[in-house]
N, CA, C and O of each residue as an XYZ file, in Angstrom:
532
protein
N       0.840     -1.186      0.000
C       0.000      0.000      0.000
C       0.888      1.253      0.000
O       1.808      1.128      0.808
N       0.894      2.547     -0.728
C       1.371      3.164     -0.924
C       1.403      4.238      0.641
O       0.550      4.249      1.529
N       2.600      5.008      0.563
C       2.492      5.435      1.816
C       3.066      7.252      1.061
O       3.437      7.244     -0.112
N       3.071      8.342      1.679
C       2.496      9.592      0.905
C       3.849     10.276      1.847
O       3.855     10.289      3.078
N       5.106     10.897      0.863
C       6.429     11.609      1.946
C       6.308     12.929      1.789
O       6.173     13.508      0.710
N       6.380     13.664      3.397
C       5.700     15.085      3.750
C       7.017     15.618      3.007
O       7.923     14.994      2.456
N       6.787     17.110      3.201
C       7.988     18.279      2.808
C       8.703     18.190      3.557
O       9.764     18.712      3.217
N       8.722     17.628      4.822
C      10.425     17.243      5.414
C      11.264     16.700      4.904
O      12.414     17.121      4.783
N      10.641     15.207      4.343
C      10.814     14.251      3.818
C      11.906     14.945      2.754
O      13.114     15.087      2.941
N      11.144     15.323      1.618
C      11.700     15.856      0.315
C      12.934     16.919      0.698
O      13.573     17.228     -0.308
N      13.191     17.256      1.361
C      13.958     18.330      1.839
C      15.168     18.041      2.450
O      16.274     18.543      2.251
N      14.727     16.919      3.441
C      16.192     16.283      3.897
C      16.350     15.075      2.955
O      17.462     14.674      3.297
N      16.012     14.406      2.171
C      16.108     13.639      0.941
C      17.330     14.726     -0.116
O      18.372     14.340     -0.646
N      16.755     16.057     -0.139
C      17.470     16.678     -0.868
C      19.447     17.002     -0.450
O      20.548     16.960     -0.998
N      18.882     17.275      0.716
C      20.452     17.721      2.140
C      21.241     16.007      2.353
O      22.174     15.830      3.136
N      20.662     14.937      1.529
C      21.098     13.602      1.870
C      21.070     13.297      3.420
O      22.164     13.125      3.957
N      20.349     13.245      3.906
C      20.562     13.402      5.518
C      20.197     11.617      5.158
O      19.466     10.963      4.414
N      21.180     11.404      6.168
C      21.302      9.555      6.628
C      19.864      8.844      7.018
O      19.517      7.713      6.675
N      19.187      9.687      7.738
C      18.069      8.474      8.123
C      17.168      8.685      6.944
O      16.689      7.678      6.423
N      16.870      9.892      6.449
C      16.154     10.022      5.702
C      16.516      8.947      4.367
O      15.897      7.883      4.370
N      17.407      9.174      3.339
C      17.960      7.920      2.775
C      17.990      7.263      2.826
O      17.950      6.619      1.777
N      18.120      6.435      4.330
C      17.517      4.739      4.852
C      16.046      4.795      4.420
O      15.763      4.076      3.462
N      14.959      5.601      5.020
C      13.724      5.551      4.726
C      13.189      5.809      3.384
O      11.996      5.990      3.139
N      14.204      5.815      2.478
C      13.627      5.922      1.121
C      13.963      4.773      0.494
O      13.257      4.236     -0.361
N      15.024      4.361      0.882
C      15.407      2.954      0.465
C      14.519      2.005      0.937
O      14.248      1.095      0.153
N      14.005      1.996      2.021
C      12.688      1.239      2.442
C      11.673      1.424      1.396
O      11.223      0.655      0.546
N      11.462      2.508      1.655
C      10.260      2.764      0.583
C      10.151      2.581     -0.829
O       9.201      2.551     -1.612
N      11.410      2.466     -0.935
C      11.632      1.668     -2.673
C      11.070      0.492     -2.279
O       9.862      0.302     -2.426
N      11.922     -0.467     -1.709
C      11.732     -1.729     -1.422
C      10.158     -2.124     -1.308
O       9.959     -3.305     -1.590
N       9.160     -1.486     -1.005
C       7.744     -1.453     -0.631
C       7.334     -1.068     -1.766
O       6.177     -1.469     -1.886
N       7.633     -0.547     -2.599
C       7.109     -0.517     -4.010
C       7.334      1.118     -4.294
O       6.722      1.103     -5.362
N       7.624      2.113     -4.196
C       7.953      3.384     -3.888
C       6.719      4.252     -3.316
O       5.982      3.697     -2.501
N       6.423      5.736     -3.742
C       6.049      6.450     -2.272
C       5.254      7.131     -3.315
O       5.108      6.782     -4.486
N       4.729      8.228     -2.664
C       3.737      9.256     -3.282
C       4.284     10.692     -2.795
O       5.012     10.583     -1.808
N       4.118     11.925     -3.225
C       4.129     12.890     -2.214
C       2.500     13.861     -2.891
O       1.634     13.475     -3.676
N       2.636     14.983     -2.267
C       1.577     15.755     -2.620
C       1.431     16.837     -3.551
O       2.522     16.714     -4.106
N       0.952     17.689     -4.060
C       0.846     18.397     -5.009
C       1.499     19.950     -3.549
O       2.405     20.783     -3.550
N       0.908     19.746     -3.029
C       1.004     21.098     -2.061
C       2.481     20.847     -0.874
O       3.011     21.704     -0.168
N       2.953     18.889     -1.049
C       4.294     19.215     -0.821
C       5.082     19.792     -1.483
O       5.922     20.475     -0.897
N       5.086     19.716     -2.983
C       5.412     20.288     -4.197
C       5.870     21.908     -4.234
O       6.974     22.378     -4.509
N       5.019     22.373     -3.978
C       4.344     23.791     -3.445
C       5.391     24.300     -2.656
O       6.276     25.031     -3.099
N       5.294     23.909     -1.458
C       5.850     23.594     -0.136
C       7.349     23.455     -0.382
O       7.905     24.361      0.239
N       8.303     22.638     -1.079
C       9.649     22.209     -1.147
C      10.191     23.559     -2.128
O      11.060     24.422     -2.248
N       9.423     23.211     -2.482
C       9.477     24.608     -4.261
C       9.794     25.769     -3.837
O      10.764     26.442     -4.186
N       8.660     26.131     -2.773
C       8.955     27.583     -2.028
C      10.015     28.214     -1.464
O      10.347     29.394     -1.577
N      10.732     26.962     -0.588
C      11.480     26.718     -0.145
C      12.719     26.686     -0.970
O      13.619     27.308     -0.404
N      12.951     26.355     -1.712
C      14.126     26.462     -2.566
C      14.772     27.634     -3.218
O      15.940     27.975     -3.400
N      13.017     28.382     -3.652
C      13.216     29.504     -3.982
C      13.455     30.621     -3.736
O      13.861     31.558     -4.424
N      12.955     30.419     -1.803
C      12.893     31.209     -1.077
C      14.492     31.413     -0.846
O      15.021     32.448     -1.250
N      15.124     30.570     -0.296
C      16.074     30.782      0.146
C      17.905     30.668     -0.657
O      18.990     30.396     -0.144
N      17.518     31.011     -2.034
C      18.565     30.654     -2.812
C      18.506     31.723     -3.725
O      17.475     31.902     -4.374
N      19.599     32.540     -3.868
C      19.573     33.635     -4.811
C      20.006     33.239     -6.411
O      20.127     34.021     -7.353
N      20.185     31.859     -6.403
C      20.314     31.103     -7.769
C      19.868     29.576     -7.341
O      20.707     28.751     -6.982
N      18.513     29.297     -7.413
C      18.245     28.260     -7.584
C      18.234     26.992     -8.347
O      18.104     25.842     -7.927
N      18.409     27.462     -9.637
C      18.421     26.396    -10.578
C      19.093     25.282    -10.598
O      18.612     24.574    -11.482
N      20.227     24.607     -9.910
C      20.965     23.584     -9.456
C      19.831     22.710     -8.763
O      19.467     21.634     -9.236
N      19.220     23.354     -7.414
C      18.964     22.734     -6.857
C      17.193     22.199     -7.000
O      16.598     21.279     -6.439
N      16.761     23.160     -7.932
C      15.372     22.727     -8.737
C      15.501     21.948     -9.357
O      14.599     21.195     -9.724
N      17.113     21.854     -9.795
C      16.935     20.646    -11.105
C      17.001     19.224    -10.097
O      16.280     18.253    -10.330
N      17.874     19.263     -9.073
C      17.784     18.281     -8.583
C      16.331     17.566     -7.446
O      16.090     16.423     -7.056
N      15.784     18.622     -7.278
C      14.302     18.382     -7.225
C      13.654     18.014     -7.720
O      13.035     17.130     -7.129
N      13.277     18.264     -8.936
C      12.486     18.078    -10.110
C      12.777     16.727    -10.738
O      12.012     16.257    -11.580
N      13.600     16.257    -10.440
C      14.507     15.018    -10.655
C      13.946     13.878     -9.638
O      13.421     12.823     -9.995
N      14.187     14.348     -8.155
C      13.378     13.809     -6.830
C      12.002     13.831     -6.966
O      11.535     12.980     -6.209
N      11.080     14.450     -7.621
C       9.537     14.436     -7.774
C       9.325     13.466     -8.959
O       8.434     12.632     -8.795
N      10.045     13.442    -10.201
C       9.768     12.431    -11.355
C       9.916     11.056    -10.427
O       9.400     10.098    -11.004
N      10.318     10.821     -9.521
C      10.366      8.804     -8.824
C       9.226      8.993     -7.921
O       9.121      8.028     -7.164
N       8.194     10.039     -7.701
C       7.151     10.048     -7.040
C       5.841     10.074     -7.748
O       5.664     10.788     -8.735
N       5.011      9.373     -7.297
C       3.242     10.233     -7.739
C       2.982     10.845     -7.079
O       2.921     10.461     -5.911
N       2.657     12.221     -7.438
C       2.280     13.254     -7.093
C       0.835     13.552     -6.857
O       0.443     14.020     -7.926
N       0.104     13.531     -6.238
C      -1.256     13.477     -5.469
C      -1.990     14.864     -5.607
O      -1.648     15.924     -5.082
N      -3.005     14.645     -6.376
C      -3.646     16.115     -6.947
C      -3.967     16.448     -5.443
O      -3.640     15.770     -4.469
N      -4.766     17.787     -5.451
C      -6.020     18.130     -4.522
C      -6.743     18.181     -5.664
O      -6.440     18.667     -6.754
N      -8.513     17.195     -5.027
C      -9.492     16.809     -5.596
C     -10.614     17.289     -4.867
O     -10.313     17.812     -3.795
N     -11.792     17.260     -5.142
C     -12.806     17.773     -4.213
C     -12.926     16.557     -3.103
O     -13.094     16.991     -1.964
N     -12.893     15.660     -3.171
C     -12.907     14.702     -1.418
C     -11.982     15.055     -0.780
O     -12.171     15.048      0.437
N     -10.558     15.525     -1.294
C      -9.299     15.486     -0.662
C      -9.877     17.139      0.364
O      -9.888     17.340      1.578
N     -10.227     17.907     -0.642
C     -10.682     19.057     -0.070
C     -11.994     19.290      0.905
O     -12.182     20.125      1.789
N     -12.736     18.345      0.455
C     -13.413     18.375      1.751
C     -12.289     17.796      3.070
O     -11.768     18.522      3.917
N     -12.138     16.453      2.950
C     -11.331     15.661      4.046
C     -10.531     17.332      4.723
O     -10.740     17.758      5.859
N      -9.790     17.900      3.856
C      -8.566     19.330      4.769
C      -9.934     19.915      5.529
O      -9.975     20.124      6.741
N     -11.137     20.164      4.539
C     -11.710     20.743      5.414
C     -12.630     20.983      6.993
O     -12.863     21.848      7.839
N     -12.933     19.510      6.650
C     -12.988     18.356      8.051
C     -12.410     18.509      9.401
O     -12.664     18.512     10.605
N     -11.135     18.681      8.172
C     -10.020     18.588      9.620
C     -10.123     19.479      9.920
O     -10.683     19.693     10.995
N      -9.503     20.791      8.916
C      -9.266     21.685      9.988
C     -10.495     22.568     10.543
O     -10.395     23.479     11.365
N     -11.536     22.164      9.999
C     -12.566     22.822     11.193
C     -12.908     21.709     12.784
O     -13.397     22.165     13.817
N     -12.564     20.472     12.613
C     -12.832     20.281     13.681
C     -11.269     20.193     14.373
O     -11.427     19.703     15.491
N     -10.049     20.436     14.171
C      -9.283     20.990     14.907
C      -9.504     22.213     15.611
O      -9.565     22.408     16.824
N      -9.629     23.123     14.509
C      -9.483     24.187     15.429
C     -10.468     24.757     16.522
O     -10.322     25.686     17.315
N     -11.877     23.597     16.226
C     -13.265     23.384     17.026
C     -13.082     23.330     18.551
O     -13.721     23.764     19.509
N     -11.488     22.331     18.323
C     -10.993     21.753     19.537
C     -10.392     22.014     20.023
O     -10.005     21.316     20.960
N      -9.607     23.804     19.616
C      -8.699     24.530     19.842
C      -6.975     23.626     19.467
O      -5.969     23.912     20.117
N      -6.968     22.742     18.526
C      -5.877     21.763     18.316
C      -5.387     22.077     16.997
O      -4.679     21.174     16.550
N      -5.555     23.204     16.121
C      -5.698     23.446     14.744
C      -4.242     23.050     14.393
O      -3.278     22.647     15.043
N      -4.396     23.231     13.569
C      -3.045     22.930     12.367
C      -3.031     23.872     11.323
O      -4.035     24.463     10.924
N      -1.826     24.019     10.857
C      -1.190     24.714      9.694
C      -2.135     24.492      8.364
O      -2.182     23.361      7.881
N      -2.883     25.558      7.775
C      -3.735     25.194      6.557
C      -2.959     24.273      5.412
O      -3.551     23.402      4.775
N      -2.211     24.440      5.320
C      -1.292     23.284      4.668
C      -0.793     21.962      4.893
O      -0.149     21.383      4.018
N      -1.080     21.369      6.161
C      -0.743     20.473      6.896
C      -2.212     19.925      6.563
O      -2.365     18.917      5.874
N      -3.120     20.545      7.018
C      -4.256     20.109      6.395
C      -4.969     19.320      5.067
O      -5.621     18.285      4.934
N      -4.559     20.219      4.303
C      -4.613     20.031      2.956
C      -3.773     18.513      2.215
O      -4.139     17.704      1.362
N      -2.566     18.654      3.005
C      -1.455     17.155      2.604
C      -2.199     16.060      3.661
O      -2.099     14.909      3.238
N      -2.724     16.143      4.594
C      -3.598     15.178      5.750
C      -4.994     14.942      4.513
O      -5.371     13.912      3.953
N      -5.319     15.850      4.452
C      -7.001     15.775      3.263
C      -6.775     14.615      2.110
O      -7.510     13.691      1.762
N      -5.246     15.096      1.576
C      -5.201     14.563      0.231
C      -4.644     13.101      0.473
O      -4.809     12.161     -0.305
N      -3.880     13.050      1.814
C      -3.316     11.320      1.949
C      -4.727     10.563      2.602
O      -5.106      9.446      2.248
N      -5.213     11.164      3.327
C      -6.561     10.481      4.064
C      -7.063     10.211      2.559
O      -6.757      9.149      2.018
N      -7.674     10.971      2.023
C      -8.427     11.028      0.386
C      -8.130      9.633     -0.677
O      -8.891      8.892     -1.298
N      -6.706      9.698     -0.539
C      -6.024      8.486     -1.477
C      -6.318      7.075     -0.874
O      -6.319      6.126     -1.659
N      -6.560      6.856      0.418
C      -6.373      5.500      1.015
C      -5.154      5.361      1.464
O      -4.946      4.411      2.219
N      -4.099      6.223      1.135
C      -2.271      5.816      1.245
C      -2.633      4.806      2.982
O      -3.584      4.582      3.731
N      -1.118      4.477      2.865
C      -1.349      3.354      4.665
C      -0.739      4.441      5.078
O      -0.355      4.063      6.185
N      -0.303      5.753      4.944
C       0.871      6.427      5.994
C       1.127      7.529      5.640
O       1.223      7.620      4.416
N       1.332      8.706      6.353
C       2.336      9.840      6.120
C       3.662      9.723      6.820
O       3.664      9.413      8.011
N       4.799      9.948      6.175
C       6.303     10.129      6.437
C       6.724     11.099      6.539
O       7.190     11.718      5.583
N       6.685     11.626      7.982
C       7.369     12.786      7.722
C       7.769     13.412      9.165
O       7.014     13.017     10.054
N       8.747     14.263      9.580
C       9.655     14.568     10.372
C       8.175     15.834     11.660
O       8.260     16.203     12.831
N       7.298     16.009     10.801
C       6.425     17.322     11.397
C       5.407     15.710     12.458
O       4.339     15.377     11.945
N       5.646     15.285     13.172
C       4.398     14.641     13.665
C       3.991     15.247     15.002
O       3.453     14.496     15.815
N       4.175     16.433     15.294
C       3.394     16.909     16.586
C       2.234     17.278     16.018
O       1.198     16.892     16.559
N       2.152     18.176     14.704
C       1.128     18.114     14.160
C       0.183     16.789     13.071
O      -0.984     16.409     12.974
N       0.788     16.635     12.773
C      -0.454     15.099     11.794
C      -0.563     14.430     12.699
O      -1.683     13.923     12.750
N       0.169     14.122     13.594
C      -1.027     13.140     14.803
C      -2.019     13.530     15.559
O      -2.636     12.820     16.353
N      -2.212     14.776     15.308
C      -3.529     15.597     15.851
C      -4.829     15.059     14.698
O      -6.019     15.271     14.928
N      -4.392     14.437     13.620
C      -5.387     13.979     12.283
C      -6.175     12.861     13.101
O      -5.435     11.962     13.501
N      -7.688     12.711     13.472
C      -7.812     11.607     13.613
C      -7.936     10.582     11.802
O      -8.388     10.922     10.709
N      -7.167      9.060     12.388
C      -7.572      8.599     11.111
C      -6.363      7.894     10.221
O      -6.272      6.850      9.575
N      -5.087      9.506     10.661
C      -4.118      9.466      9.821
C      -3.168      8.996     10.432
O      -2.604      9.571     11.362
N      -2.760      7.479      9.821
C      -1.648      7.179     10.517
C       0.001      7.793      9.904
O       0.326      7.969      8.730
N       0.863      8.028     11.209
C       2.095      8.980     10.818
C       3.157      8.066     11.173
O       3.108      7.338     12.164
N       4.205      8.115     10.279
C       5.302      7.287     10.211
C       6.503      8.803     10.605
O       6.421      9.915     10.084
N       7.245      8.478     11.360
C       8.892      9.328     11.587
C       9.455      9.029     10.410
O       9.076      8.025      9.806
N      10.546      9.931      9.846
C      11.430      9.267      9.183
C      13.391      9.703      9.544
O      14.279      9.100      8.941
């Protein structure tokens, strides 16, 4: 069953960080991974944000997203963010509108898992099970 890797994920994947690299090599082995359209978003920003010549490291991104499926937002996925984050923040437990939205769209898919380094927040998801990486 496919399992869905947050913008941590992609980010220290990018920095080669050691555990992260173990957990992708797993995730090959399992058949490979998914990420999201709004991790996409999310890593992208990030690259751009903080690099006064990015293009090296987009290319090597863009490179890291072609070995993934990339997970639209759909109208269930968008209801599911919206679910959440109204009954988070119902509960005073809210989350990041974006955290939401990647919780909407992996709940949405069926994936078995989110991977990713942020779990103080997605374990506030009821539903969504969260993997460390």
């Amino acid at each position: 069953m496919l399992k869905v890797v947050d913008t941590t994920f992609l980010i220290c994947l990018l920095r080669n960080d050691p555990r992260t690299l173990s957990k992708a090599e797993e995730l090959d082995g399992e058949g490979g991974a998914a990420t999201t359209v709004v991790n996409v978003y999310e890593a992208s920003y990030g690259v751009y944000r903080a690099m006064s010549d990015p293009s090296r490291r987009m290319e090597a991104f863009k490179r890291l997203v072609t070995n993934l499926e990339v997970l639209d937002l759909d109208y269930e996925a968008a209801m599911r963010a919206a679910e959440i984050s109204g009954t988070l923040d119902r509960e005073g437990r809210g989350i990041d509108p974006f955290d939401s939205l990647i919780a909407g769209i992996t709940l949405a898919s069926g994936a078995e898992a989110l991977v990713t380094r942020n779990t103080s927040h997605f374990e506030r998801v009821p539903g969504l099970k969260v993997e460390e990486h």
